[in-house]
C-alpha positions as CSV (number, residue, x, y, z in Angstrom):
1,X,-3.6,9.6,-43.1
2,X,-3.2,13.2,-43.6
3,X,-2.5,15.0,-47.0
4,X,-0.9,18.3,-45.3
5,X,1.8,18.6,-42.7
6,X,2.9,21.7,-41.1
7,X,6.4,23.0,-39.0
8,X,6.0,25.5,-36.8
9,X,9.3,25.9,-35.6
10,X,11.1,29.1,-33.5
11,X,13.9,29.5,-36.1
12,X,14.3,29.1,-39.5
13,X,15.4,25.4,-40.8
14,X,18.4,25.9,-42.4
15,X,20.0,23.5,-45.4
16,X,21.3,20.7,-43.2
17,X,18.0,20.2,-41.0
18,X,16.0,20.2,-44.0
19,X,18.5,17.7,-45.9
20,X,18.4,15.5,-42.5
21,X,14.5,16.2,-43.1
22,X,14.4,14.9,-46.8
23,X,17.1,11.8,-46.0
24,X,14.6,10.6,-42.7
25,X,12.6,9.5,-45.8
26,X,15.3,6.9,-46.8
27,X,18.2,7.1,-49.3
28,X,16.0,5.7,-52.2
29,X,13.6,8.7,-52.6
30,X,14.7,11.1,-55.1
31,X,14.8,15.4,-54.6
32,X,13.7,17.3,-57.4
33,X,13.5,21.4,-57.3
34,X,10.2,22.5,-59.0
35,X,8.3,26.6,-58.5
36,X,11.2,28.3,-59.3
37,X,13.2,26.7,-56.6
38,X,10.2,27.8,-54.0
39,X,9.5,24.1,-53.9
40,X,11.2,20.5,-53.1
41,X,10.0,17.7,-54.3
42,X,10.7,14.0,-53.1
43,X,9.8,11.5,-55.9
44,X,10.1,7.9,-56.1
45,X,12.5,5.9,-58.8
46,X,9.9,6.4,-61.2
47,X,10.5,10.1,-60.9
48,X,6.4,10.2,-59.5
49,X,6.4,13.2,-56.9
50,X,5.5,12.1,-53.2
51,X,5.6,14.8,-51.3
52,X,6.1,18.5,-52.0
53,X,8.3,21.1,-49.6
54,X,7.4,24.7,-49.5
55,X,10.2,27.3,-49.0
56,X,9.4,27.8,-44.9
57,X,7.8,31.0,-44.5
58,X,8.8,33.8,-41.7
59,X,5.2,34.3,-39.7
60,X,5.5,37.8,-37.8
61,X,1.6,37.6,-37.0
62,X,-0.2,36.4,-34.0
63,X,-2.8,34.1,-34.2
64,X,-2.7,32.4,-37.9
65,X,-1.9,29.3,-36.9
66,X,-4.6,28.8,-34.2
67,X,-7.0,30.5,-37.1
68,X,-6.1,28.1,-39.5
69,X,-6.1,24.7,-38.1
70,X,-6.1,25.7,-34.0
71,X,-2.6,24.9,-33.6
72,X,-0.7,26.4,-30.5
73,X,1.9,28.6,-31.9
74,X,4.9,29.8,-30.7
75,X,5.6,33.6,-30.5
76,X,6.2,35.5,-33.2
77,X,8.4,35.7,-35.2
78,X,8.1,31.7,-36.3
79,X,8.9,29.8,-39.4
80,X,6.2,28.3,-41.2
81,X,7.1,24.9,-43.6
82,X,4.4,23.2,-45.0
83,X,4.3,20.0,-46.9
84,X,1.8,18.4,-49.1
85,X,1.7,14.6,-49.8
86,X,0.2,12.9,-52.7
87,X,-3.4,11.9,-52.3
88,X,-4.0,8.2,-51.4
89,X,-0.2,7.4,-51.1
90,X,0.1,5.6,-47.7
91,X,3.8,5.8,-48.3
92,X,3.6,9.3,-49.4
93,X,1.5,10.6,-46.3
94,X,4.2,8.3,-44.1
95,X,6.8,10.7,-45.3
96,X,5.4,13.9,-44.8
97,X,4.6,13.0,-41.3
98,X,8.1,12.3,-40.9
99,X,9.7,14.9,-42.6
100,X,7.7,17.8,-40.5
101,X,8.2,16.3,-37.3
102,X,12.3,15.8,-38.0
103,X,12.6,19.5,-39.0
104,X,10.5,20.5,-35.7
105,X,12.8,18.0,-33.8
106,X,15.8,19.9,-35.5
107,X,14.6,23.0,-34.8
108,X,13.1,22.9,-31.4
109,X,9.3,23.4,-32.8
110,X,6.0,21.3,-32.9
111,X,4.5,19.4,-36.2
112,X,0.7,19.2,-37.1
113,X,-1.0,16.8,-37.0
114,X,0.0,15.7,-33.7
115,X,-0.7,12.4,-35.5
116,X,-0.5,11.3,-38.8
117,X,-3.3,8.5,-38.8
118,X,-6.4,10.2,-40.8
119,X,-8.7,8.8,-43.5
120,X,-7.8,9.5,-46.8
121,X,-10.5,10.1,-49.2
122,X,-10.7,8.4,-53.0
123,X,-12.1,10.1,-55.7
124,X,-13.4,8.1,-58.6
125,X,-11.0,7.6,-61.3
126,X,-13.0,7.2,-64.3
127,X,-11.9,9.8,-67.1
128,X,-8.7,10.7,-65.1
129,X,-5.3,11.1,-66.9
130,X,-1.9,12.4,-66.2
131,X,-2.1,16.0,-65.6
132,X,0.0,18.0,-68.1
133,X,1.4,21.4,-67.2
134,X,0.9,23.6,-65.6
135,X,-1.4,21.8,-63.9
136,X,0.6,19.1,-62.8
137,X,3.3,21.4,-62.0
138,X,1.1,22.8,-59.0
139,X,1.0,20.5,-55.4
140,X,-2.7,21.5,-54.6
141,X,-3.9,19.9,-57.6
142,X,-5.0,15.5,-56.8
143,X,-7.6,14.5,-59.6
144,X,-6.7,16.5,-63.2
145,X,-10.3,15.6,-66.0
146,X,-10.6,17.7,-68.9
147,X,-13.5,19.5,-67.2
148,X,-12.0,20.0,-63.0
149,X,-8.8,20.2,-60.9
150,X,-10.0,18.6,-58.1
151,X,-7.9,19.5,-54.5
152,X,-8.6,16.9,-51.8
153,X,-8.1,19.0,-48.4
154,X,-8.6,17.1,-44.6
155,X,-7.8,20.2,-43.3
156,X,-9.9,21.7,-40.3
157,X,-10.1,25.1,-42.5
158,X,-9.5,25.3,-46.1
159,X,-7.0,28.3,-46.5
160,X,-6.2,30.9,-49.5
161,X,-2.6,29.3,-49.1
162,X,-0.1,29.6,-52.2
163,X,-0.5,26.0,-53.3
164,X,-4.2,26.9,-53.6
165,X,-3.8,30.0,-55.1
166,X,-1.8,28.4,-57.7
167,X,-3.9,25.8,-58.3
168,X,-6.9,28.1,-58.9
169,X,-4.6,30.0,-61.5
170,X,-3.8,26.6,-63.0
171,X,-7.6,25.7,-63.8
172,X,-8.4,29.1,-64.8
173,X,-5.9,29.2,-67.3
174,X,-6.5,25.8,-68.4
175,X,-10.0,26.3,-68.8
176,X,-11.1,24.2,-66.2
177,X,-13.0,24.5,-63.1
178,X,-11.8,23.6,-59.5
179,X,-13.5,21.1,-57.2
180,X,-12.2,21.2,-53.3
181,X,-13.5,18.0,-51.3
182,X,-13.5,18.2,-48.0
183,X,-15.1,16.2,-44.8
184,X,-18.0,17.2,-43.6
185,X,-16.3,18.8,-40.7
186,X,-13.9,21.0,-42.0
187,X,-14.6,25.1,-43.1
188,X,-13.3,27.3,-45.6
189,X,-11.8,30.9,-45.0
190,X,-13.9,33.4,-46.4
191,X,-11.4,33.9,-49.3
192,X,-12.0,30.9,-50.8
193,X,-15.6,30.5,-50.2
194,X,-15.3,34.2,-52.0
195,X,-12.9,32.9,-54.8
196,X,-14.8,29.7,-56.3
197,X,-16.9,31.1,-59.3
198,X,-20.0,29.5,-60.2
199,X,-20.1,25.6,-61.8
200,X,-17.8,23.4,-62.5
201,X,-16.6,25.0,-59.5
202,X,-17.7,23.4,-56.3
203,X,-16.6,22.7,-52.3
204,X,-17.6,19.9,-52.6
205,X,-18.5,17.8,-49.2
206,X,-18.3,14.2,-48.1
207,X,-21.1,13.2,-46.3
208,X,-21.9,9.8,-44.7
209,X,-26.3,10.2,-45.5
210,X,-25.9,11.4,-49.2
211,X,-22.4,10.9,-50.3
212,X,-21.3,14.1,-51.5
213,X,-23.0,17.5,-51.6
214,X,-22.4,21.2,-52.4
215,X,-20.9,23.2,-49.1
216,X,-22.4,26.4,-50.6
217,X,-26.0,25.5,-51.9
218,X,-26.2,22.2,-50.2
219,X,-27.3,20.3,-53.2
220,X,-26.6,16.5,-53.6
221,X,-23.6,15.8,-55.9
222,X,-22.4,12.3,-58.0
223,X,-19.4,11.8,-59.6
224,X,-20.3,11.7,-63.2
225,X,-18.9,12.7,-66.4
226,X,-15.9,13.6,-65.2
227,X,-16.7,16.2,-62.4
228,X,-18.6,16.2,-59.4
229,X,-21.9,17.7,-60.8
230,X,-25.8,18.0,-58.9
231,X,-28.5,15.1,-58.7
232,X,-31.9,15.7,-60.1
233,X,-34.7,15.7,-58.0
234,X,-37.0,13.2,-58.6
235,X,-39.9,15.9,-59.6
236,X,-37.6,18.0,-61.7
237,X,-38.6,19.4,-65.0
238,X,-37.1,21.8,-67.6
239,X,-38.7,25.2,-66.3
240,X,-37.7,23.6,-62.7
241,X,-34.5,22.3,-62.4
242,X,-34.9,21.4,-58.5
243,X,-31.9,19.4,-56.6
244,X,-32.3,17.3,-53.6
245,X,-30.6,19.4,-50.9
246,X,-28.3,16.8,-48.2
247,X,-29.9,16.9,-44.8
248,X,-26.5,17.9,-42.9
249,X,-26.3,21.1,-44.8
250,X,-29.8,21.9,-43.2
251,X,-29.2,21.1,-39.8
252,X,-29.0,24.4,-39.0
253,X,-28.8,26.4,-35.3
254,X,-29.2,29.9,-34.3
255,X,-26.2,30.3,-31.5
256,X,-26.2,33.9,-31.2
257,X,-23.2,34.8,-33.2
258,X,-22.9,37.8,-35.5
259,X,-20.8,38.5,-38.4
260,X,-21.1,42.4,-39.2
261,X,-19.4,42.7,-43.2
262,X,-18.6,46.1,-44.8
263,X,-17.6,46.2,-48.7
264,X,-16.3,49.4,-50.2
265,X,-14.9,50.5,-53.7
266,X,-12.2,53.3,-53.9
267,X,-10.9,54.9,-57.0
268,X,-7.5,57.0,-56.8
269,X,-5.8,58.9,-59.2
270,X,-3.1,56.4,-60.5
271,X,0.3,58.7,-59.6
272,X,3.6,57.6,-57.4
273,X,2.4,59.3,-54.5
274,X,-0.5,56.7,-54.1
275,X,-0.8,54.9,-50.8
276,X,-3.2,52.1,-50.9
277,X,-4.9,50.4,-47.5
278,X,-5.8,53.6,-46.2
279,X,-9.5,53.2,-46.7
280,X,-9.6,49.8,-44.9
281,X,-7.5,50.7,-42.1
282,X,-10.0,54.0,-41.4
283,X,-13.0,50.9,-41.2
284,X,-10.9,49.1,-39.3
285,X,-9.9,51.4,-36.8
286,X,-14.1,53.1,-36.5
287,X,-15.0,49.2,-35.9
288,X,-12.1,48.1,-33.7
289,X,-10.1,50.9,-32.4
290,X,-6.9,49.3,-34.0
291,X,-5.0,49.1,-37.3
292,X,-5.1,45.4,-38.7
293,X,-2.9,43.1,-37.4
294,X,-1.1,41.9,-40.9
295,X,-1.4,41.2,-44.4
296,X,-0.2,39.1,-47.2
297,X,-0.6,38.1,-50.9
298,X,-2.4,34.3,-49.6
299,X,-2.8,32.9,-45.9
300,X,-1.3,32.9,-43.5
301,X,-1.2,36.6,-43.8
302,X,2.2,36.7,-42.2
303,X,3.2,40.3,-42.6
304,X,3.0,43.0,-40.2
305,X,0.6,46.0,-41.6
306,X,1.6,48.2,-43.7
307,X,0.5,50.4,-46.4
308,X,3.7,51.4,-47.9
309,X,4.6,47.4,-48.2
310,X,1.4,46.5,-50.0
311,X,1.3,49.4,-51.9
312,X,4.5,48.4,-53.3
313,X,3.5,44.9,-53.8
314,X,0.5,46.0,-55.9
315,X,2.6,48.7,-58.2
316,X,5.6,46.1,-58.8
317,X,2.5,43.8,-60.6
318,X,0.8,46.7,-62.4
319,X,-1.2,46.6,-64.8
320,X,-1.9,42.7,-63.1
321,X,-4.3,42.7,-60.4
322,X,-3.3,42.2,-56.9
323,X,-5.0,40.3,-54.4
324,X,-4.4,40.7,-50.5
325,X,-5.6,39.1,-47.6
326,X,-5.8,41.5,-44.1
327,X,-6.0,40.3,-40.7
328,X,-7.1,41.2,-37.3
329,X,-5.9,40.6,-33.8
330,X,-6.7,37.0,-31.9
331,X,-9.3,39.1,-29.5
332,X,-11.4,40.4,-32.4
333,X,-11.9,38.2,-35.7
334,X,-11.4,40.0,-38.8
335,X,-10.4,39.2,-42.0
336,X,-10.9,41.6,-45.3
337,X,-9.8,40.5,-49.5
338,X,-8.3,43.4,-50.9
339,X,-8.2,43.7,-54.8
340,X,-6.7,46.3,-56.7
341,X,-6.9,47.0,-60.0
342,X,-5.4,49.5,-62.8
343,X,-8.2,51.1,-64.3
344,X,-8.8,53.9,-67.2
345,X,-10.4,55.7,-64.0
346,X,-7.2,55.2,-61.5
347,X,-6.5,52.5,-59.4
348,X,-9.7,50.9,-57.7
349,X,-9.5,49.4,-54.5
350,X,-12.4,46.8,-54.1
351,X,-12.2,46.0,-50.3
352,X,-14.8,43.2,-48.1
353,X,-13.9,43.2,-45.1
354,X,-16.0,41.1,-41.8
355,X,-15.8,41.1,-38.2
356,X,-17.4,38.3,-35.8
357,X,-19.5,38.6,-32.8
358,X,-20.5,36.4,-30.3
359,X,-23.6,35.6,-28.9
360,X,-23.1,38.1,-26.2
361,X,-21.3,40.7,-28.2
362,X,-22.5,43.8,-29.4
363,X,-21.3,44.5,-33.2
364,X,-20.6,48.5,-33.0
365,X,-23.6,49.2,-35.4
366,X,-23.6,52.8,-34.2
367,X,-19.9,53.7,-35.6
368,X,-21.2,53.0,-39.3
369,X,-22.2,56.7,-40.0
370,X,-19.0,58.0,-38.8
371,X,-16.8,55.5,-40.7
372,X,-19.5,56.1,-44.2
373,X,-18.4,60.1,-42.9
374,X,-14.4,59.6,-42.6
375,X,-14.4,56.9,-46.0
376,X,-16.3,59.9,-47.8
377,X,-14.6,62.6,-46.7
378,X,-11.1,61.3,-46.4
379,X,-10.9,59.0,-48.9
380,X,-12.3,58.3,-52.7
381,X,-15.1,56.6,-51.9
382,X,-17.6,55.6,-54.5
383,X,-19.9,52.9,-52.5
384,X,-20.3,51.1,-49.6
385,X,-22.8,48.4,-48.1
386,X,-22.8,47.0,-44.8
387,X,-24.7,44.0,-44.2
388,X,-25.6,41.9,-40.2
389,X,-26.1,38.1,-40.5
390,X,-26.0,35.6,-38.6
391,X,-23.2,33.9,-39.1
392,X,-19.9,32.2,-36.4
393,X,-17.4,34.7,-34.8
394,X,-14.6,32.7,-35.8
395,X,-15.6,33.5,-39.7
396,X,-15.0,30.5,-41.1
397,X,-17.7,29.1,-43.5
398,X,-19.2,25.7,-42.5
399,X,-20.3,23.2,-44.7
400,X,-23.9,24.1,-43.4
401,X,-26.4,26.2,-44.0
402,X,-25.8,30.3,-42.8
403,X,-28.6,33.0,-43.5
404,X,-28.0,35.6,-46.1
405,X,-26.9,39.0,-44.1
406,X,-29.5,42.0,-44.6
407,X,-28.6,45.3,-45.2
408,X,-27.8,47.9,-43.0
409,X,-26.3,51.0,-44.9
410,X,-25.4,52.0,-48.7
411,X,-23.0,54.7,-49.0
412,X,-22.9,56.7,-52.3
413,X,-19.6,58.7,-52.9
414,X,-20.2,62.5,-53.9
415,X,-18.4,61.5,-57.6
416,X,-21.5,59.1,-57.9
417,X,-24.0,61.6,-56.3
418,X,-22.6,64.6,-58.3
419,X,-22.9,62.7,-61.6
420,X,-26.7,61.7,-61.1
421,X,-29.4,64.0,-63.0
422,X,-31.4,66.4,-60.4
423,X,-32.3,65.0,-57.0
424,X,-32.5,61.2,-58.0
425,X,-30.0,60.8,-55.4
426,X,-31.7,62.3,-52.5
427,X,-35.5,61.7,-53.4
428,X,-35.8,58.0,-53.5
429,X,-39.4,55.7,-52.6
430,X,-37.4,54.7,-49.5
431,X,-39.9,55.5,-46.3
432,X,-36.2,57.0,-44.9
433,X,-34.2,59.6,-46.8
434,X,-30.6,59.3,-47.2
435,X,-28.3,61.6,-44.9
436,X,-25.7,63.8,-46.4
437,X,-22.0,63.5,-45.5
438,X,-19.5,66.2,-45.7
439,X,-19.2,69.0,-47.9
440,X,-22.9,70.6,-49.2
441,X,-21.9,71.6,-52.0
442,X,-20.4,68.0,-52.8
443,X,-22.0,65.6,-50.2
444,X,-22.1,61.6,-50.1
445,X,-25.3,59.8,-49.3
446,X,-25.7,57.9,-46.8
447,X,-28.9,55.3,-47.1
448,X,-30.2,53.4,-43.7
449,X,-32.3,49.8,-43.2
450,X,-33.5,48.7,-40.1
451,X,-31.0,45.8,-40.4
452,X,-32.7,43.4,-38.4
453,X,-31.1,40.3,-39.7
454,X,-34.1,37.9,-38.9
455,X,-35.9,40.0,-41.1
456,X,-34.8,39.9,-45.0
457,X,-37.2,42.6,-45.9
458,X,-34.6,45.2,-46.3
459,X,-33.3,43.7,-49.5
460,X,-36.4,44.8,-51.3
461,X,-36.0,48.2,-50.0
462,X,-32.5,48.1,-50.9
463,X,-33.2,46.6,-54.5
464,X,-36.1,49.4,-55.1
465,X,-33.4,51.8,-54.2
466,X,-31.1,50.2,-56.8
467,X,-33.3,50.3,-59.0
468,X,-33.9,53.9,-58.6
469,X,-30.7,54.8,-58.5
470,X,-30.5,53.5,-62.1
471,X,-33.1,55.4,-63.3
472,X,-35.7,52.3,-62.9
């Protein structure tokens, strides 16, 4: 059965419809408040939480919940409320079923799952313990070791949601890495694909030929010591570690589709007349012609766009970092991480940003030196790279193998051209030279590849430019 139900309901469920939600569970199960009051808890005598209740969350942007597990929404605005059941609790999962589909009953929405009867996955329990806080504080996390937080996830596509977010906080401060396990079928947004660091830290995938295997490298993973960790190969030595690599993560086929990624770093004076997003929304509008379609601090992103709002957002948790997610419309997938952060330079803005194509799509290759000419003229840029692979239009990262992207353009600000010795800038061993952008006295360079992305050969053009770059 499933671990996560969702209401998507056309108003907001008010105090009685979720008590009548809670007490469809039966009178023995207990409420507890947990997340500074953000979250409900139903426990059993034993005080052992069930199922957790997110605070429902007002959705003012169309298309997340068709993004995110290809629900049918209704129109915005709608009221998100999503509940998490503990892993492997038949009893558990029984009750989140039946609290999201009384709410949407209450409320005149629609529940996902449209059924509750889904495999549950078990994760071997050797070396497990009671999680102590603050990881046991957070839903996400199933499986607590002194090495992982594992999060078990049936969901069709692994979101940045705030349990999740949490739960990556949790390990981090705890010292531990996080594990996600997945089926086989199920994708990740590209924020977290983005957000797992290296080992420990794993999507991990179950797989019916090999078990369990790595959703990013595709290497064969076992349950032992405590984590899920790689096999070695049979032929492996010290100076060559090799893995086996599971045969569904090769199985892979060329349908056409393009995903065209830009990342950009921006770096304003830190003063209260700052307005951040305005870089990515110039991108977005050369690539799309249209602003973004909404933002958030986690997925959904269900905020309209808006500068001012994030800006504020970002200065309320100065010096913290912030971390944003940005959306596109339904017709054009496109999804960008925003981070900023309080420098002794300013306040950088570290922005990726990717739009999909299909197979009979053109990806708007031509706009990039105008939006490398507005970014460096109208904004603080420092760099820029755009990169072609082929990837799916929908954006979401499959358990399977997807080609690296190649490059198409690096963008030097003029800060970072004007503080290079000489001409290194402009003479480099590339067979093209860069072309400048805006002011002479103070231009940007702007450095082409042929960008063909069957070819990979650009990346050693674009590492000997690097290199040069750095005085190499």
């Amino acid at each position: 059965m499933t671990k996560d139900v969702i209401a998507l309901t056309p108003r907001m469920p008010d105090a009685w419809s979720v008590l009548a939600g809670l007490l469809s569970g039966g009178p023995d199960k207990l409420v507890d408040i947990t997340g500074e009051g953000a979250v409900v808890q139903l426990c059993d005598a034993r005080g052992r939480p069930l199922v957790a209740v997110e605070a429902p969350m007002l959705v003012q942007v169309p298309g997340e919940a068709a993004r995110l597990f290809g629900a049918v929404e209704p129109p915005v605005p709608f009221w998100w409320t999503e509940a998490r059941a503990t892993t492997g609790v038949a009893e558990a999962e029984r009750l989140a079923g039946t609290f999201a589909a009384r709410i949407a009953a209450l409320t005149g929405g629609t529940a996902w799952p449209p059924e509750a009867a889904l495999s549950v996955a078990v994760v071997p329990s050797d070396r497990v313990g009671v999680a102590p806080a603050p990881a046991a504080a957070q839903p996400a996390v199933d499986v607590l070791t002194d090495k992982v937080a594992v999060v078990i996830m049936d969901r069709p596509v692994v979101a940045m949601t705030a349990w999740l977010s949490d739960a990556f906080r949790a390990a981090a401060a705890s010292e531990r890495g996080i594990q996600i396990v997945t089926p086989a079928v199920s994708t990740l947004t590209p924020a977290v694909r983005d957000a797992l660091p290296g080992p420990p830290s794993r999507w991990v995938v179950r797989d019916e030929r090999d078990g369990y295997y790595d959703g990013r490298s595709g290497a064969v993973l076992r349950w032992q010591d405590g984590m899920f960790a790689t096999v070695a190969h049979p032929d492996a030595t010290e100076d060559d570690p090799r893995t086996p690599v599971a045969a569904s993560f090769r199985e892979f086929a060329d349908t056409g589709e393009r995903q065209l990624t830009v990342s950009f770093r921006t770096v304003h004076p830190a003063d209260d007349r700052l307005v951040l997003g305005g870089a990515l929304e110039t991108v977005w509008r050369e690539l799309t012609g249209e602003a973004p379609a909404g933002w958030a601090t986690a997925e959904p992103a269900n905020l309209p766009w808006s500068p001012s709002r994030l800006t504020d957002v970002a200065h309320a948790r100065s010096p913290e970092p912030s971390w944003f997610v940005v959306v596109g419309s339904p017709t054009r997938p496109g999804v960008a991480a925003v981070r900023v952060t309080r420098t002794k330079a300013g306040v950088e803005e570290d922005v990726t940003l990717a739009f999909g194509y299909g197979a009979h799509e053109e990806a708007p290759l031509d706009a990039l030196p105008r939006l490398a000419e507005a970014l460096a003229t109208r904004h603080p840029l420092r760099s820029m790279l755009a990169q072609l692979r082929k990837a799916r239009r929908d954006l979401a990262v499959p358990a399977r193998f997807e080609g690296p992207g190649v490059p198409l353009a690096f963008v030097l600000g003029a800060e970072e051209v004007r503080a290079m010795p000489g001409d290194l800038a402009r003479r480099t061993p590339l067979p093209v030279q860069p072309v400048a952008l805006g002011p002479k006295a103070r231009p940007a360079l702007y450095y082409p590849f042929p960008g063909d992305p069957s070819d990979l050969s650009g990346w050693g053009d674009f590492e000997r430019l690097v290199r040069h770059l750095k005085g190499g």
